[in-house]
DOLUM-467496 format. One record per residue (C-alpha): residue number from 1; residue in three letters; x, y, z. Coordinates in nm, 2 decimals. Each point is the difference from the previous one (the first is absolute). Layout:
REM residues N
{NUM,ALA,{X,Y,Z}}
...
This chain:
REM residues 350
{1,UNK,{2.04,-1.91,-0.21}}
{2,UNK,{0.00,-0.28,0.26}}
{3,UNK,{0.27,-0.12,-0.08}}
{4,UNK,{0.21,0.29,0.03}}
{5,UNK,{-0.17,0.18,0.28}}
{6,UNK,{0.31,-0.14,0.28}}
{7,UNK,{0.21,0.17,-0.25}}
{8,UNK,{-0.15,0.31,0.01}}
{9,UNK,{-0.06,0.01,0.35}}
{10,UNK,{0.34,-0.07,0.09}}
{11,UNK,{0.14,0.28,-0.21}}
{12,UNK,{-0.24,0.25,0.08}}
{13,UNK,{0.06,-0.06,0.33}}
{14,UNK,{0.38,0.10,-0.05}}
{15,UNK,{-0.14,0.33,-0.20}}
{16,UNK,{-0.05,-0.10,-0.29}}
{17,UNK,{-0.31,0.27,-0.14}}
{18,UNK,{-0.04,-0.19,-0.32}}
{19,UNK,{-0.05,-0.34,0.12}}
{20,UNK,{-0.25,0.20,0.27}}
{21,UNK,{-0.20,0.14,-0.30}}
{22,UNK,{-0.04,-0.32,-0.15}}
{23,UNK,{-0.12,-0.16,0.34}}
{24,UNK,{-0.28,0.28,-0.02}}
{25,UNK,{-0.06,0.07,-0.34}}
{26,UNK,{-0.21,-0.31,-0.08}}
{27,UNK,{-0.23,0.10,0.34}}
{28,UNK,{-0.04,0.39,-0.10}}
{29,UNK,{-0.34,0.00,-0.19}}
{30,UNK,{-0.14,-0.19,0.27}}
{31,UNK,{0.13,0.16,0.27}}
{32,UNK,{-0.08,0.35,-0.17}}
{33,UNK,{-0.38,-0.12,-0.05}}
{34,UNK,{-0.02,-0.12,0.38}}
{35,UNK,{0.11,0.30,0.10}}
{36,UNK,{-0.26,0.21,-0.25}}
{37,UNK,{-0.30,-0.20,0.14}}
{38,UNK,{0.14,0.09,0.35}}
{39,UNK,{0.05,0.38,-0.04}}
{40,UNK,{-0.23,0.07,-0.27}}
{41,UNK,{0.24,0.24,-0.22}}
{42,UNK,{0.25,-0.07,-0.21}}
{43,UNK,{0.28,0.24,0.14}}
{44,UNK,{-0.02,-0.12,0.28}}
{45,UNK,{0.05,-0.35,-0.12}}
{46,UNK,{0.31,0.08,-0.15}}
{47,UNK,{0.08,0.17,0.38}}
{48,UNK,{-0.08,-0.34,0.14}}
{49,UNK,{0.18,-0.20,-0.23}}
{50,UNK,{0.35,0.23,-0.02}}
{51,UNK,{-0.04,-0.02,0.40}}
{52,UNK,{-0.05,-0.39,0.03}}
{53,UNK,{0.32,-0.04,-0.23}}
{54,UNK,{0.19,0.17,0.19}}
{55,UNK,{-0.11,-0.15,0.32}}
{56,UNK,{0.06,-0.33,-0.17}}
{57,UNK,{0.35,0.06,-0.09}}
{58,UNK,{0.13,0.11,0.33}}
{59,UNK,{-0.22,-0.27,0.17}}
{60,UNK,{0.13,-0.32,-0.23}}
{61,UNK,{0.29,-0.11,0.26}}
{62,UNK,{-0.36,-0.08,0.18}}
{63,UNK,{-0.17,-0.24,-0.29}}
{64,UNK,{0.10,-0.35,0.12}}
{65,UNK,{-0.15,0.03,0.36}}
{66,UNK,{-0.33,0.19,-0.08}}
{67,UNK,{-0.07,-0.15,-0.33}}
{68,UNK,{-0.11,-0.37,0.13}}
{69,UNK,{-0.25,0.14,0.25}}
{70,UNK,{-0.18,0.15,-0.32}}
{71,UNK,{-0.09,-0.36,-0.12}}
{72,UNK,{-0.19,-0.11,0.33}}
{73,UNK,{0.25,-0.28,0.09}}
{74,UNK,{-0.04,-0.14,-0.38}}
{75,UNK,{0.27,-0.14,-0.21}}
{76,UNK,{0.29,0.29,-0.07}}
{77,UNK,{0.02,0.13,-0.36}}
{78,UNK,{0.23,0.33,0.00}}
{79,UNK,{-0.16,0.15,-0.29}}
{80,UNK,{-0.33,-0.03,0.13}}
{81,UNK,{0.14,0.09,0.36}}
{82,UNK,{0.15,0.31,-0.17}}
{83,UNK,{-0.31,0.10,-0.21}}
{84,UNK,{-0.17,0.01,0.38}}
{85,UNK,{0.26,0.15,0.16}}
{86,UNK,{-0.03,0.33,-0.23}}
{87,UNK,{-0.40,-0.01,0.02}}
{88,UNK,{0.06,0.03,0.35}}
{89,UNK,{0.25,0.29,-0.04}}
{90,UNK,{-0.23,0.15,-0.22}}
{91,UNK,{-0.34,-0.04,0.25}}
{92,UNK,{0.19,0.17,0.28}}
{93,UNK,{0.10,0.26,-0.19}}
{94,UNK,{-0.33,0.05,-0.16}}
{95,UNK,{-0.13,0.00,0.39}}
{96,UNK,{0.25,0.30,0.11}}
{97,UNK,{-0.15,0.19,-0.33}}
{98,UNK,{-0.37,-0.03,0.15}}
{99,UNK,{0.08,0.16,0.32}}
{100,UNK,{0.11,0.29,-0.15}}
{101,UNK,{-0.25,0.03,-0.31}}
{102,UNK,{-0.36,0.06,-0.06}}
{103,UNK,{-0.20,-0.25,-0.12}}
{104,UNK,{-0.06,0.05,-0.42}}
{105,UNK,{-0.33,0.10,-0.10}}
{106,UNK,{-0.20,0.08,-0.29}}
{107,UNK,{-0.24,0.32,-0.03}}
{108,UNK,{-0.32,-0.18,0.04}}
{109,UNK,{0.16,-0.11,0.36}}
{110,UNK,{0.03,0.39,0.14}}
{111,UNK,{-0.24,0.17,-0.20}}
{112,UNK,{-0.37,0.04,-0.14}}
{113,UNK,{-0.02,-0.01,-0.36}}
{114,UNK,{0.03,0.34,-0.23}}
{115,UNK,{-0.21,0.14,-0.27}}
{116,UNK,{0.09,-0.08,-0.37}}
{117,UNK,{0.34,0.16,-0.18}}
{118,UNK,{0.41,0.02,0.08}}
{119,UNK,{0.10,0.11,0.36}}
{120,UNK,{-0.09,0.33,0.12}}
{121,UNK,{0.20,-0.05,0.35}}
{122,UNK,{0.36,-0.03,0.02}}
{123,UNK,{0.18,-0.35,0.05}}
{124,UNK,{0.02,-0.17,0.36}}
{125,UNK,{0.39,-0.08,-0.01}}
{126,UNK,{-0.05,-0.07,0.40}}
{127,UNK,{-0.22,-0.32,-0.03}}
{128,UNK,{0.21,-0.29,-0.09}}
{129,UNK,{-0.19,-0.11,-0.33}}
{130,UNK,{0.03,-0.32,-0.13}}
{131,UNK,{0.23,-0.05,-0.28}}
{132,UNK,{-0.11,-0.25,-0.29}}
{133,UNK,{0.27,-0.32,-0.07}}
{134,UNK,{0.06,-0.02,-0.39}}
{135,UNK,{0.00,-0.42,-0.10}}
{136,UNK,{0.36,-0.01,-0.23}}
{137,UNK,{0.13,0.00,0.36}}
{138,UNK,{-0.21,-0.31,0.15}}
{139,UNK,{0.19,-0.26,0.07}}
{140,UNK,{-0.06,-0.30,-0.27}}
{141,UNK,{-0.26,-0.30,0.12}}
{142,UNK,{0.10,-0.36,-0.10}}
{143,UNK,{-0.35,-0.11,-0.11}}
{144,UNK,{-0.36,0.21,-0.08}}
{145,UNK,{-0.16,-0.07,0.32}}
{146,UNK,{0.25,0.19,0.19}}
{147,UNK,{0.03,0.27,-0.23}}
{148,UNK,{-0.41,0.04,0.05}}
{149,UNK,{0.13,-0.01,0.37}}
{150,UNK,{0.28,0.28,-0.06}}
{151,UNK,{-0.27,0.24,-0.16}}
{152,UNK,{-0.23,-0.03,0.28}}
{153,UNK,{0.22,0.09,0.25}}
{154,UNK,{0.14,0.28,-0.14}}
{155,UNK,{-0.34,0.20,-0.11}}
{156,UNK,{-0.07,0.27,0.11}}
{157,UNK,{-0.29,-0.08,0.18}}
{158,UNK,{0.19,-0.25,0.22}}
{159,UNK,{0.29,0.27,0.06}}
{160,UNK,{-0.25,0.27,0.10}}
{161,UNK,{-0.17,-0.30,0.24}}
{162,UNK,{0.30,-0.13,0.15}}
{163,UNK,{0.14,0.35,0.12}}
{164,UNK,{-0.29,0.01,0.22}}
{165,UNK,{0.17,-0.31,0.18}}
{166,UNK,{0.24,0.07,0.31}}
{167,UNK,{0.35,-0.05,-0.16}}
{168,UNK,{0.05,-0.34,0.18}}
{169,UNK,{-0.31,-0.12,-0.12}}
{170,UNK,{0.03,0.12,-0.34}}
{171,UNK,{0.37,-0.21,-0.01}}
{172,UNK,{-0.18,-0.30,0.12}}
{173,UNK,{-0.27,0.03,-0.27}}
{174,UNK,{0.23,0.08,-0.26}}
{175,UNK,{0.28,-0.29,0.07}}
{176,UNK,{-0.25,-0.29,0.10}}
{177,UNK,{-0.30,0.11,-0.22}}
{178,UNK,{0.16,0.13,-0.29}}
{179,UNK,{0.35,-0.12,-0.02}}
{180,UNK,{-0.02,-0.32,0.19}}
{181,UNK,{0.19,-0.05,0.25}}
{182,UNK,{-0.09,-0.24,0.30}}
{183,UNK,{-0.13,0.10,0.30}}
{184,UNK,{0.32,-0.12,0.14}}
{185,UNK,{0.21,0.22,-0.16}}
{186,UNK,{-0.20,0.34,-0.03}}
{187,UNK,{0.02,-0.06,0.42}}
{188,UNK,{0.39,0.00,-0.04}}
{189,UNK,{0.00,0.29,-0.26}}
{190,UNK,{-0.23,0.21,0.23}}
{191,UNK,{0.19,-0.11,0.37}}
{192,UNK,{-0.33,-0.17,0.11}}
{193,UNK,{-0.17,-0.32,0.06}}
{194,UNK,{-0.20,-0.22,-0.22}}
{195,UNK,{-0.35,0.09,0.22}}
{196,UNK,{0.04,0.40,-0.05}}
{197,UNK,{0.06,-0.05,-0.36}}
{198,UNK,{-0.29,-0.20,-0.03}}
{199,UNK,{-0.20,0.24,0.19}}
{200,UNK,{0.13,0.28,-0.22}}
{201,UNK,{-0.09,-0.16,-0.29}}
{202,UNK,{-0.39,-0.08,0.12}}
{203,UNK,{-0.02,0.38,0.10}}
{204,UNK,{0.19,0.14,-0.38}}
{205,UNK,{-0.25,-0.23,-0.18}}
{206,UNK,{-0.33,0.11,0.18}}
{207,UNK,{0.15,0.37,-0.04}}
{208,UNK,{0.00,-0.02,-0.40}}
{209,UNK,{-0.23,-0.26,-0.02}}
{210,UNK,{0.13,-0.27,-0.20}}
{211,UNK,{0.39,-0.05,-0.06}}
{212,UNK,{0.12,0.03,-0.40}}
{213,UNK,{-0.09,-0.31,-0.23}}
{214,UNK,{0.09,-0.08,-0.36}}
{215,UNK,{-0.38,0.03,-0.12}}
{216,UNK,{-0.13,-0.13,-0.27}}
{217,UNK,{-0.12,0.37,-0.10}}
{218,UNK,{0.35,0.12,0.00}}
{219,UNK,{0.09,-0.30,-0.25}}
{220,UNK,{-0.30,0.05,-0.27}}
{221,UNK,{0.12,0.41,0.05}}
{222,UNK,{0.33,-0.03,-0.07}}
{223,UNK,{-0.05,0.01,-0.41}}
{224,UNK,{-0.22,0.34,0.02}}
{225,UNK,{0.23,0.20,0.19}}
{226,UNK,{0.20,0.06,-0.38}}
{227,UNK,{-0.34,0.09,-0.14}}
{228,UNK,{-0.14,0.20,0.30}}
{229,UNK,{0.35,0.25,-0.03}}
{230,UNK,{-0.01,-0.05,-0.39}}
{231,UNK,{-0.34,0.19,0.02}}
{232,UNK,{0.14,0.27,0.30}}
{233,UNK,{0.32,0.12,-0.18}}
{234,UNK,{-0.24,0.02,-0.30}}
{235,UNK,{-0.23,0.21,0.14}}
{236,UNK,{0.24,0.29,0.14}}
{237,UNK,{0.26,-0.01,-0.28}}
{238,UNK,{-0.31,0.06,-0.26}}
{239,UNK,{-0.25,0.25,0.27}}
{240,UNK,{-0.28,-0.26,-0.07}}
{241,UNK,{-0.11,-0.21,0.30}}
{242,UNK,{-0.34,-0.17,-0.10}}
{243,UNK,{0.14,-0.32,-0.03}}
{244,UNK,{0.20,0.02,0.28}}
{245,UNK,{-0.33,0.11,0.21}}
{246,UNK,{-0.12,-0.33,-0.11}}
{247,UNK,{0.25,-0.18,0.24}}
{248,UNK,{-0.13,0.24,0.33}}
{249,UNK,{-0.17,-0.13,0.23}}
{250,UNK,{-0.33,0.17,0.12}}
{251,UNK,{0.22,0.03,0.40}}
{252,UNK,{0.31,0.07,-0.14}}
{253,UNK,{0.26,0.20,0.20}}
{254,UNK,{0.27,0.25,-0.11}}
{255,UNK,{0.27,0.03,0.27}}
{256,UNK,{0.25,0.27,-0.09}}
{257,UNK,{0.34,0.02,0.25}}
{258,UNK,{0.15,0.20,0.16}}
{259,UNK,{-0.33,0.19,0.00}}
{260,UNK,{-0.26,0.00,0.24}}
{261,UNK,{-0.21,-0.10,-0.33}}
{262,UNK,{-0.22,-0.29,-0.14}}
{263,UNK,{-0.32,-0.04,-0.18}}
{264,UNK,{-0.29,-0.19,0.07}}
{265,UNK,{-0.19,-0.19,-0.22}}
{266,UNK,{0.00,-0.02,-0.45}}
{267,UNK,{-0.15,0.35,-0.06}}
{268,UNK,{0.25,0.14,0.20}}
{269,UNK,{0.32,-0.13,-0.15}}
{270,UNK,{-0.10,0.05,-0.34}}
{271,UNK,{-0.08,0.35,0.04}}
{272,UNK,{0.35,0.04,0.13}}
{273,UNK,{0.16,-0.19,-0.31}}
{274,UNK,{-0.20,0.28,-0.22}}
{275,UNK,{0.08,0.29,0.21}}
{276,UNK,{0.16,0.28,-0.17}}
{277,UNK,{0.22,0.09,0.31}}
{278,UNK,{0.13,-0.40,-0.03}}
{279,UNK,{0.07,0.03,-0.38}}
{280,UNK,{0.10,0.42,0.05}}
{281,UNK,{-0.24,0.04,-0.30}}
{282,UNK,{-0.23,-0.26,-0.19}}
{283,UNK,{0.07,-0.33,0.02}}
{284,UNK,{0.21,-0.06,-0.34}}
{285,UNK,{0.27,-0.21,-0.10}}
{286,UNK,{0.34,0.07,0.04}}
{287,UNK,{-0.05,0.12,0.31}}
{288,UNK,{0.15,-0.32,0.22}}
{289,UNK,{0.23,-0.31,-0.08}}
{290,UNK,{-0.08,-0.31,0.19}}
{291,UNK,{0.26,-0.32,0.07}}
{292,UNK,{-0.17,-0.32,0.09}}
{293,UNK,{0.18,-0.11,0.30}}
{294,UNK,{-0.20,-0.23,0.24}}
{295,UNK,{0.03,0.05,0.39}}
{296,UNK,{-0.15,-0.15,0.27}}
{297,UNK,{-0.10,-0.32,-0.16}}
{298,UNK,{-0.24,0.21,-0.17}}
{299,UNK,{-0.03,0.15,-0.40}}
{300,UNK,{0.18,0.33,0.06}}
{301,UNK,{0.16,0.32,-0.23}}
{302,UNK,{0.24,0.30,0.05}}
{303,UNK,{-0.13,0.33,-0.14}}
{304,UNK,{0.23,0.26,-0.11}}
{305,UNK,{-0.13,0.35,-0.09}}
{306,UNK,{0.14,0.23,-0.29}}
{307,UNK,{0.14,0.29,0.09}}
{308,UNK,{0.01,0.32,-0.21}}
{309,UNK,{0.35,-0.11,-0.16}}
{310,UNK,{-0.19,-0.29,-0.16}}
{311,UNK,{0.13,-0.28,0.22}}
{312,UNK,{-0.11,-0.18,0.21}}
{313,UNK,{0.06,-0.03,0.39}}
{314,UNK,{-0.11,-0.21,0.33}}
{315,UNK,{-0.31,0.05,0.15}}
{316,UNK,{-0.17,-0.28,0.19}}
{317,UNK,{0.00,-0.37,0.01}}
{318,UNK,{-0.35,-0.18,-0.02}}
{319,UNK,{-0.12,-0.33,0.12}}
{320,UNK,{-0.35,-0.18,-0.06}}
{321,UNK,{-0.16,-0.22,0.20}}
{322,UNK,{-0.26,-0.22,-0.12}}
{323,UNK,{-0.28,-0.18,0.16}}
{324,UNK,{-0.11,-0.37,-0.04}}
{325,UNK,{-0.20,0.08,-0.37}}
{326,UNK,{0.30,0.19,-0.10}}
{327,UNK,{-0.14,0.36,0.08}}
{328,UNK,{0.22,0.26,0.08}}
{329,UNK,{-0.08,0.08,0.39}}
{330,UNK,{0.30,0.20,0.07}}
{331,UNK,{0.23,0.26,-0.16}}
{332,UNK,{0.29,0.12,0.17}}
{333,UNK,{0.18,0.27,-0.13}}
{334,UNK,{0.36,0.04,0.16}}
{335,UNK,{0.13,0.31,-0.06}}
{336,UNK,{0.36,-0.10,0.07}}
{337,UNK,{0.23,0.11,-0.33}}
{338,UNK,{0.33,-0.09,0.20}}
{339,UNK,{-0.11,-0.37,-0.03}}
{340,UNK,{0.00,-0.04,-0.36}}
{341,UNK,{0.45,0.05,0.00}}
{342,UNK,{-0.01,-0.25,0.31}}
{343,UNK,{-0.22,-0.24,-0.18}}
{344,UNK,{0.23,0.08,-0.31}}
{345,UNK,{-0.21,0.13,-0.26}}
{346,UNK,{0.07,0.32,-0.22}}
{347,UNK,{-0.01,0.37,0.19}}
{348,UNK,{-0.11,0.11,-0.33}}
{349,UNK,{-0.16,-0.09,-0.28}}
{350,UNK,{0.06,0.16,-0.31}}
């Protein structure tokens, strides 16, 4: 790609739209992720990400004389220049988003937890929920310390934390902490100096107490997460959930968007798993379909229900997070259905 980047620059400059996508394309998983970790949904990534192209292709006549800036004075390399240049584009728009969104939460953030079984209240479509990130999209890590690294920082326990961050701070975070970049350049992305960004970063950390790691824990994890969703899909295709119950932990939480809905603690989630308003009926089997499909660097499956015509349709998208002994502290049950076409899997099953 080096080698043909002045190439590609030169003719997209003169308007050509494929050598433009092929300037980009190698950036877009990483650019798409950034932008996730920034805005905590997944539409709105895509809304980022169409909006930074765009602002990139009318802005490339503008490359040369920004891009050195972005390496701190250090030795020119065009493709690296240009990879900067568009995380810049991309921050900035990402910025503009903020000011006009609220910040993404999950149920246990705005309300007290509910009594066991399916909603009883209608769905909150005015809080801005966040959205779960499904891994086939992840951009690919060159080594297994940095994939431990990717996982981490796109749980969903470090998305929820960092949209508690001021947006400034929360890019800051994000491109030093997570992605890398030096001081020195984070400053230039963000307009700033070297001493605010350093200050922004002492304040982000002490906010969410500790920036994201590759821990050893996430490493010796990394093998169950095919069990742990073995044992889930399991339990709701065949109505039988002792085994699964096995892998709750005793404070386990059930978060359940977009409704003002989660459970607290084992007893609780369980008896919502057996309810006979969650199953419409007994638990039995037949009842739901469920696609492993990891998201969030975490052991994850898409349900789909069966409807009275004997398929099968979308329901809700379900992630698992686990704690350090492999527990399952956290379900979250998206009920999203238009994510499963945009994610590309079936929008029925037969």
């Amino acid at each position: 790609m080096s080698e043909d980047f002045e190439p590609l620059i030169k003719a997209a400059r003169g308007g050509d739209e494929h050598a433009f996508r092929a300037l980009i394309e190698p950036l877009r998983r990483e650019l798409h992720a950034y932008a996730y970790r920034m805005l905590g949904g997944f539409h709105d990534a895509d809304d980022a990400l169409q909006e930074s192209r765009l602002k990139a292709w009318r802005a490339l006549a503008t490359f040369r004389e920004t891009a050195p800036a972005l390496r701190g004075g250090a030795s020119f390399e065009p493709r690296a220049s240009f990879r900067a240049w568009m995380y810049r584009i991309v921050t900035n728009t990402c910025l503009d988003l903020l000011k006009l969104r609220s910040r993404r939460v999950l149920p246990q953030d705005v309300s007290p937890s509910i009594a066991p079984g399916p909603p009883t209240t209608a769905p909150r479509t005015d809080i801005a929920w966040i959205e779960p990130y499904p891994d086939a999209l992840l951009p690919t890590a060159p080594n297994p310390e940095q994939a431990v690294r990717l996982r981490e920082s796109i749980r969903l326990a470090f998305v929820r934390v960092v949209q508690m961050l001021p947006p400034r701070q929360r890019a800051a975070l994000i491109l030093h902490d997570v992605l890398e970049w030096s001081v020195v350049e984070v400053a230039d992305m963000l307009e700033t100096s070297e001493a605010a960004i350093n200050s922004a970063l002492q304040r982000a950390r002490a906010t969410i107490a500790r920036p994201p790691a590759a821990s050893s824990a996430t490493s010796v994890l990394a093998p169950r997460h095919v069990e742990v969703v073995e044992r889930f899909v399991r339990a709701w295709e065949n109505g039988d959930f002792d085994d699964f119950v096995a892998l709750l932990a005793t404070d386990a939480v059930m978060n359940m968007p977009p409704w003002e809905y989660w459970l607290d603690g084992k007893d609780a989630v369980v008896a919502t798993m057996l309810s006979p308003g969650t199953w419409d009926g007994e638990p039995r089997p037949g009842r739901y379909k469920m696609v492993p499909a990891p998201m969030n660097g975490e052991p994850a499956a898409l349900a789909y229900v069966r409807a009275p015509d004997g398929r099968y349709y979308p329901v809700c998208l379900n992630a698992l997070s686990l704690d350090a002994d492999g527990r399952i502290v956290e379900l979250t049950t998206f009920v999203l259905p238009e994510l499963f076409a945009a994610w590309g899997f079936p929008a029925v099953l037969d």
